[in-house]
FIDOVO-247342 format. One record per residue (C-alpha): x, y, z. Coordinates in steps of 0.02 Angstrom, whole numbers, plus 50000, padded with zeros to 5 digits. Layout:
// residues N
XYZ;...
END
This chain:
// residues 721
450575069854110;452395073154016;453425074854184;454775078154113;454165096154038;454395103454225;455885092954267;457685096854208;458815081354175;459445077654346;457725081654423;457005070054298;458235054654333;457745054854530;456135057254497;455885043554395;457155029154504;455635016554540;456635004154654;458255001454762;459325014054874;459575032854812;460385047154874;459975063454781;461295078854854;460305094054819;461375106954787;460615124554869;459175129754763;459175114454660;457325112754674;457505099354824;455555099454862;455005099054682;456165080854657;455245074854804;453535080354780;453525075254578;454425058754638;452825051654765;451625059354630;452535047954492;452575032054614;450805035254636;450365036754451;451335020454412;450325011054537;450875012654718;449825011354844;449905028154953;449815018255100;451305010355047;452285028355052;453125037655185;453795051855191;454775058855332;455315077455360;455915090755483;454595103055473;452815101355480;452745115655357;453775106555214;452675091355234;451055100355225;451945108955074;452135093954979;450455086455008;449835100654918;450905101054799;450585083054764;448775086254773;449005099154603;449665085554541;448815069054540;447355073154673;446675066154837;447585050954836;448955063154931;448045064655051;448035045855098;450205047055086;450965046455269;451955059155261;452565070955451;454005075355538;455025060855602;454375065855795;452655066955748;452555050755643;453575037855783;452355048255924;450885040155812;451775024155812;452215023156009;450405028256034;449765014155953;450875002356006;451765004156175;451024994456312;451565000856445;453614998856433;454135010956469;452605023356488;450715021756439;450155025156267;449315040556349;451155048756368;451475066256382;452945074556260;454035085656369;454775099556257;456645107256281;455955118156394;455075106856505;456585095856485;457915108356562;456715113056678;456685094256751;458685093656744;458785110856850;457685104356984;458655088456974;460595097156985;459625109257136;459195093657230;460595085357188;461685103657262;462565108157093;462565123956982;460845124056884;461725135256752;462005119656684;460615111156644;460875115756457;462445105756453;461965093556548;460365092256446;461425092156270;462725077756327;461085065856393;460275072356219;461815065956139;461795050756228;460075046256206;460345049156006;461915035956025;460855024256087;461475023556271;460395020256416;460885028356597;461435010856632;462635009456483;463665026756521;465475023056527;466445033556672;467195049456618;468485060056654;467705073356663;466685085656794;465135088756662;464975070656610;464915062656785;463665075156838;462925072756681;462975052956688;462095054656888;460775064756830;460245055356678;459805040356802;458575053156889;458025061556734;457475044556649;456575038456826;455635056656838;455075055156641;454445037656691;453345043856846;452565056656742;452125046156598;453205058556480;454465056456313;455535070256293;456015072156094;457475061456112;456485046256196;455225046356046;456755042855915;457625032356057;455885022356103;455405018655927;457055010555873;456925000656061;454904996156014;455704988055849;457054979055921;456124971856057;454574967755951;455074958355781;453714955655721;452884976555765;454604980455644;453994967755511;452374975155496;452894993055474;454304986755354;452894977555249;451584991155232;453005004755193;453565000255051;454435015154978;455205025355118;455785046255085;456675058755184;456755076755170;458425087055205;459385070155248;461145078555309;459985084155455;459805067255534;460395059755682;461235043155711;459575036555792;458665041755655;459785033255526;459465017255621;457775019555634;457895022255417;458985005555391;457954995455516;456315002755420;457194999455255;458024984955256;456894971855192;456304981455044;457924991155011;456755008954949;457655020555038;457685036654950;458455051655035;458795070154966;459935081755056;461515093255042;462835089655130;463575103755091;462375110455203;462625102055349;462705114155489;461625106955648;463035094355712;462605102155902;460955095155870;461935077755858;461415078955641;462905067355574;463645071655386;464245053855395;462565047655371;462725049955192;464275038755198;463235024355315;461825024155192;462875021255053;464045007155128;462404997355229;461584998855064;462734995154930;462534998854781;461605015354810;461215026654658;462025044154704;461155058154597;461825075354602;460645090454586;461865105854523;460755119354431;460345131854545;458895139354507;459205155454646;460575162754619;461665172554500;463365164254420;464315178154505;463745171254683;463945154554649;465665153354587;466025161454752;464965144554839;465935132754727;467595140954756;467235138254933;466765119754928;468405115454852;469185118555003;468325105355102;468855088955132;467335078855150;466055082255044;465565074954900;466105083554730;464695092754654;464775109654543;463215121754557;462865130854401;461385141354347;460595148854192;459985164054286;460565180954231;462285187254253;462235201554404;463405209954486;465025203854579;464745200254754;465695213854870;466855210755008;466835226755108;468485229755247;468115247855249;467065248655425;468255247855591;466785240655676;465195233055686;464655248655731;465195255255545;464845239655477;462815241455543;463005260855461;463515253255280;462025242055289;460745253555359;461345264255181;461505250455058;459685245855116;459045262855073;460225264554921;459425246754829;457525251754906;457785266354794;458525259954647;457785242654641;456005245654701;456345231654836;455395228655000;455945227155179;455975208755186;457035206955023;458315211555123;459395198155274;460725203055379;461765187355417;462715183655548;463585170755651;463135172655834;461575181955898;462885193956023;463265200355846;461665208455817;461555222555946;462385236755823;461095233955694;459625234955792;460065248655881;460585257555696;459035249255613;457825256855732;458885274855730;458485274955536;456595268055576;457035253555470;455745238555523;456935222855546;456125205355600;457215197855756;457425177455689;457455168155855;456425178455959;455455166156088;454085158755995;451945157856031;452275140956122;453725145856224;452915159856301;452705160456504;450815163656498;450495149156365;451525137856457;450645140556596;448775137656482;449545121756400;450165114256580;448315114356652;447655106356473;449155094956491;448565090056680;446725087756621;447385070756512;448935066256638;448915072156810;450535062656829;451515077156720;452685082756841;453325097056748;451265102756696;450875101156906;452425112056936;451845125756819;450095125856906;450615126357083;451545138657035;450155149456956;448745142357071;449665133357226;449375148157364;450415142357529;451365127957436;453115136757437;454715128057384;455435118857538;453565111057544;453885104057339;455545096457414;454795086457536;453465082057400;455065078457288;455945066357398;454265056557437;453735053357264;455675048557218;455765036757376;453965027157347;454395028157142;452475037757101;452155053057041;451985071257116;449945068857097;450025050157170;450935058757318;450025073257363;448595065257486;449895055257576;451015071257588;449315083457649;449025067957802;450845068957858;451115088657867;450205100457976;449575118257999;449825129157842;450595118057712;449465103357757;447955112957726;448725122857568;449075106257494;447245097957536;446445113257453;447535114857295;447305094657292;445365097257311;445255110857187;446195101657037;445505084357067;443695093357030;444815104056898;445035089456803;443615076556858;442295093956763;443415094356595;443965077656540;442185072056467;442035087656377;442335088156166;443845099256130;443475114756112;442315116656256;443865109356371;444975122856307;443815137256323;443365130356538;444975126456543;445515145756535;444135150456624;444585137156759;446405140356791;446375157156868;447585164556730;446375178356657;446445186156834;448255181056864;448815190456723;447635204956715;448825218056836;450425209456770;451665219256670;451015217056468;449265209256539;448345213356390;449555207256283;449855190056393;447815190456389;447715190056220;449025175056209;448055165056297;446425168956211;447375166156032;447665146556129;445855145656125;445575149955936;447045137655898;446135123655950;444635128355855;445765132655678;446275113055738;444595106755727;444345113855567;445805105155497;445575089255584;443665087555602;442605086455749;443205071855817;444805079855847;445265077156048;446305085256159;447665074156160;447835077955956;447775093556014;449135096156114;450305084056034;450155092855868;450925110555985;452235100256073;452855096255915;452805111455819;454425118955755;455115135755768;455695130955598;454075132055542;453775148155554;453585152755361;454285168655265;452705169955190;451555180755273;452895188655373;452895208655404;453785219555274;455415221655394;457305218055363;457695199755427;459115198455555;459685181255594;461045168055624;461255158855451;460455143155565;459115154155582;458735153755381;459255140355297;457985135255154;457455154155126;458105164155001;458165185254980;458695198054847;459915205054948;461125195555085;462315204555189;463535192355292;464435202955428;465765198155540;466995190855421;468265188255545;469185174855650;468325171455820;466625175055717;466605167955551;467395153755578;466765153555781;468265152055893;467525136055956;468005127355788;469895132355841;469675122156007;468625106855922;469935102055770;469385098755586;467745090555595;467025109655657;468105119455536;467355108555415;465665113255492;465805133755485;466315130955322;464635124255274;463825137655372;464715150955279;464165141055114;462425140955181;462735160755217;463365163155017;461995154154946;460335163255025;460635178754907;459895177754756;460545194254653;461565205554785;462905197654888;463785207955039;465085202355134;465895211955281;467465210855382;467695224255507;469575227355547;469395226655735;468575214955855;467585221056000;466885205756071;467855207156244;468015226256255;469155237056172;469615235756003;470885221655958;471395220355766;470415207955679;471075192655589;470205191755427;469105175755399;470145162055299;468465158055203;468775175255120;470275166355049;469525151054995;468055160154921;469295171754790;468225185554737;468425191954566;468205210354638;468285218454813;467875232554889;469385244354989;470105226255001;471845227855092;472855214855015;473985212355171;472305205855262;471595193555104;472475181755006;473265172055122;473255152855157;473365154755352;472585169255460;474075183055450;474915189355585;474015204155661;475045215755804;473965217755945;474175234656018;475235230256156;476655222156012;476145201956037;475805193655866;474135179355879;474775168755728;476435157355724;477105146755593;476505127855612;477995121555657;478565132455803;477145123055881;477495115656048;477125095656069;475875095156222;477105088356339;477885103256358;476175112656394;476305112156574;475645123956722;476465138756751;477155141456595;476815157656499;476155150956337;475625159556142;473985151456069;473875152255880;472045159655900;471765169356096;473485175056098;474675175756264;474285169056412;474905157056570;474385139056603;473445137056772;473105119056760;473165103456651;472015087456653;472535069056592;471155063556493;471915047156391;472285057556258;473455073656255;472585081756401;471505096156438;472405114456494;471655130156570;472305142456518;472225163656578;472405172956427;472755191256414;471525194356320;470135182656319;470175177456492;470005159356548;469805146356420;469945126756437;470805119056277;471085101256197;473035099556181;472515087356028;471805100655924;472575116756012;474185123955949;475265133756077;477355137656072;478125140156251;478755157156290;479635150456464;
END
């Protein structure tokens, strides 16, 4: 096969780098997936062993998509290529290799949502606010992904991280007494597994001899690690990314990984994909423009043979997002019309999900058909929560978070202060919920002793009928079994919730058929705990207008993008004000990512007033509408583009929000009581301030925006008295 008849040059030159250390940046629509498939096709026609080849990813989708792929290409022998998402392949690994430190081999993988669920019942017990277990769960997440054990937290300062630091303790003991990973632990246990055992590292390093990874500037510190520890003996680290699109840094992904990579293994070839095949020249010199405003990226210049088409539009004509929903709803009909388009060539773009309401409520006026990115997923639902916790409890009874779920489903007369006293027992003797259950029944009496010997009875028999049982019989009693047909047949939606749970049942069979007979019910289940809303695939999708976050599509591409809310506070998020650089960098990418999903038609909106806390306050135009430099605008003011820093916008009451840099006040003279301007919320009075080692941490009451707490190292304010 001529491989380099389907390859352009810089395709062709990472495709064909046999040995050593590579990073290829992919610029957006660079043909990322085609480098990587043709590349483990060529190693496999010039003699490696597929067994020697691994391939890690972040989707189960794109790895299924390059095995067949790879398959066109040089046959079967892809199918013998290890090649997952970076969960699913270490959950393998700890499977077949734990022994018992720090859970079984026969662990169960707690989800997010089973994972806040343990840190709310945790902050309830322990008498704090369980609106926030999402915080709390993020900072242990980050933790865990920095490689710190509960015992290794240094003290903080702060509220948030000493709760945070108390609860992690209880978190990691509760995880052990069910048996369960969360995500985190099966990154964090696999690079503990290889430190503690040498020679279990040495083995994996020798069979894997040529080690890949899909959309790199997505990774983690842990999983960067993980890569060098993996790759350090045979040096065959190839990675492909963009880190131009680098955009999930509250996900703990790390843009400096790029920079690691290249100094732990030095010298590393650095390949640059830059022919877009998406989009038109028009759109990306707006992209490019863009890039050359950050500060550290690598230098790389998309460029594109496509057809010339017309000049993106930057539209300031809408007061609103109201208006702004009205000029979309009429462009969509206006290119349907003229272009012969569908429904789903068509994404509305936007920065926050609270942005969305105007256009659903306008889409569905016109009887447009839009697709909601980031609705709750199949998995997430109540009622298949609910199946998957009793098929969870048929393989580990020691689940804490699956026994929950069916007491509360099936556990008539076990009410919550009787789970508390179950809750303090198992924490005191160090077992389980299950484990404590007939000790709890002999010490209670009347009602909740016998509630708890009959739910007890019931379950044991539950689970002693369906473990023998192949697969798909187990899932079918299962359902059957539990009690939720009946429980959800007078609930509100019961045919729909019905239906749910039926579609479990036909899941596990379509699993069978793609696994084979032998496939068990641990497979099973492990294969849904891991599946990624990411994965949800354009193709196939209804004909209907897509409205999402740009998070919420990156890797997809359509005709026609409109990006709305081009304003400060939005686009970039007034978050980045607070955080400093590193997250201005960061919305910067996302508004690249944003740019580069259109293929031919490119809209970009910027309403002139900001509703977000009532009212209508002027809006500050976006500064990335300044960096960007469009050749031609639409009913562009030029007082509100064109400018290096956000203008200075009267409010209607007279204040101004912007101030010259240096009018700024240092943060020793930020002090409480003091009526204060902020270069972003505007006026407002300082109610507190907190010593942190650094500059210190105000609260401050703004007039507008209401109580915010700000960093006085990244927050710019001038003193008014």
């Amino acid at each position: 096969m001529n491989w380099q008849e389907h390859l352009d040059p810089q395709q062709w030159e990472a495709v064909s780098h046999i040995s050593g250390p590579a990073i290829v940046l992919a610029g957006a629509g660079s043909g990322k997936t085609r480098v990587l498939t043709y590349r483990i096709a060529y190693l496999l026609s010039q003699g490696v062993s597929p067994h020697q080849i691994l391939a890690l990813t972040f989707t189960n989708k794109a790895a299924d998509t390059m095995r067949q792929r790879i398959a066109q290409l040089i046959g079967n022998a892809a199918l013998m290529v290890r090649m997952g998402t970076f969960h699913s392949i270490f959950a393998q690994w700890l499977r077949r290799e734990l022994n018992g430190v720090p859970v079984s081999r026969n662990f169960t993988i707690y989800d997010e949502d089973d994972s806040r669920a343990l840190i709310r019942a945790i902050l309830k017990e322990m008498g704090h606010d369980t609106k926030r277990a999402p915080t709390i769960r993020s900072i242990i997440s980050r933790w865990k992904n920095e490689g710190i054990s509960w015992q290794k937290v240094q003290p903080h300062s702060t509220t948030i991280e000493r709760i945070a630091a108390q609860v992690y303790e209880r978190y990691d003991a509760r995880l052990r007494a069910a048996q369960a990973l969360d995500f985190d632990d099966l990154l964090l246990e696999t690079e503990r597994l290889f430190l503690r055992e040498p020679a279990i590292l040495e083995q994996y390093q020798t069979r894997y001899q040529h080690i890949l990874v899909d959309e790199y500037q997505d990774t983690n510190p842990l999983q960067y690690r993980i890569l060098r520890l993996l790759a350090s003996k045979h040096r065959n680290l190839f990675v492909v990314g963009d880190d131009a699109q680098s955009i999930y840094r509250f996900r703990g992904a790390d843009i400096r990984n790029f920079r690691y990579l290249e100094r732990d293994f030095a010298p590393v070839k650095i390949i640059r994909l830059e022919q877009n095949y998406r989009s038109t020249p028009q759109i990306l010199s707006l992209a490019n423009n863009l890039l050359r405003h950050s500060q550290e990226l690598y230098k790389k210049e998309l460029f594109t043979r496509n057809a010339s088409g017309p000049e993106p539009l930057i539209h300031t004509g809408c007061l609103n997002a109201r208006e702004e929903a009205l000029f979309v709803v009429n462009k969509i009909r206006e290119e349907m019309a003229r272009y012969h388009l569908s429904y789903r060539d068509f994404a509305i773009l936007y920065r926050t999900n609270a942005y969305s309401r105007a256009f659903e409520e306008e889409l569905r006026a016109a009887r447009i058909p839009y697709r909601l990115i980031g609705a709750i997923s199949f998995y997430q639902r109540e009622e298949v929560k609910h199946f998957l916790a009793f098929l969870r409890f048929i393989l580990n009874p020691d689940d804490e978070q699956a026994l929950l779920r069916i007491i509360a489903v099936r556990g008539a007369g076990i009410g919550e202060s009787t789970i508390e006293k179950l809750t303090k027992l198992a924490e005191a003797q160090r077992v389980s919920l299950w484990q404590i259950l007939p000790l709890a029944a002999k010490e209670m009496k009347g009602a909740p002793q016998r509630a708890l010997e009959a739910f007890y009875v019931r379950m044991l028999r539950f689970r002693e009928k369906l473990l023998p049982l192949p697969l798909t019989e187990q899932v079918a009693l299962a359902l059957e079994e539990s009690g939720l047909l009946e429980y959800y047949r007078e609930a509100e939606n019961g045919r729909e919730r019905i239906d749910n749970l039926q579609a479990v049942v036909a899941s596990a069979k379509d699993f069978i058929l793609q696994v084979g007979e032998g496939a068990s019910l641990r497979e099973f289940l492990e294969r849904v705990a891991l599946v990624s809303a990411t994965d949800d695939p354009k193709e196939g999708a209804p004909d209907a207008v897509w409205l999402s976050t740009v998070h919420g599509v990156k890797g997809l591409e359509f005709h026609t993008v409109f990006v709305v809310g081009v304003i400060e506070g939005y686009f970039p998020h007034s978050y980045a004000h607070e955080e400093g650089m590193e997250a201005l960098e960061e919305e910067r990418r996302i508004f690249y990512v944003a740019l580069t999903r259109a293929m031919r038609h490119l809209y970009i909106l910027q309403p002139q007033y900001d509703t977000r806390h009532g009212g209508a306050q002027p809006a500050i135009p976006s500064r990335f509408l300044q960096e960007i430099k469009p050749a031609e605008s639409s009913k562009t003011r030029p007082a509100l583009i064109g400018r290096l820093r956000a203008p200075v916008v009267s409010a209607p009451s007279g204040m101004t929000w912007a101030f010259p840099p240096e009018e700024a006040a240092p943060p020793s003279e930020i002090l409480p009581g003091r009526r204060v301007q902020h270069t972003h919320f505007g006026y407002g009075q300082v109610l507190s301030r907190e010593e942190n080692g650094a500059a210190g941490i105000v609260e401050v009451l703004f007039d507008t925006y209401g109580k915010k707490k700000l960093d006085l190292r990244h927050a710019k304010f001038r003193v008014l008295s």
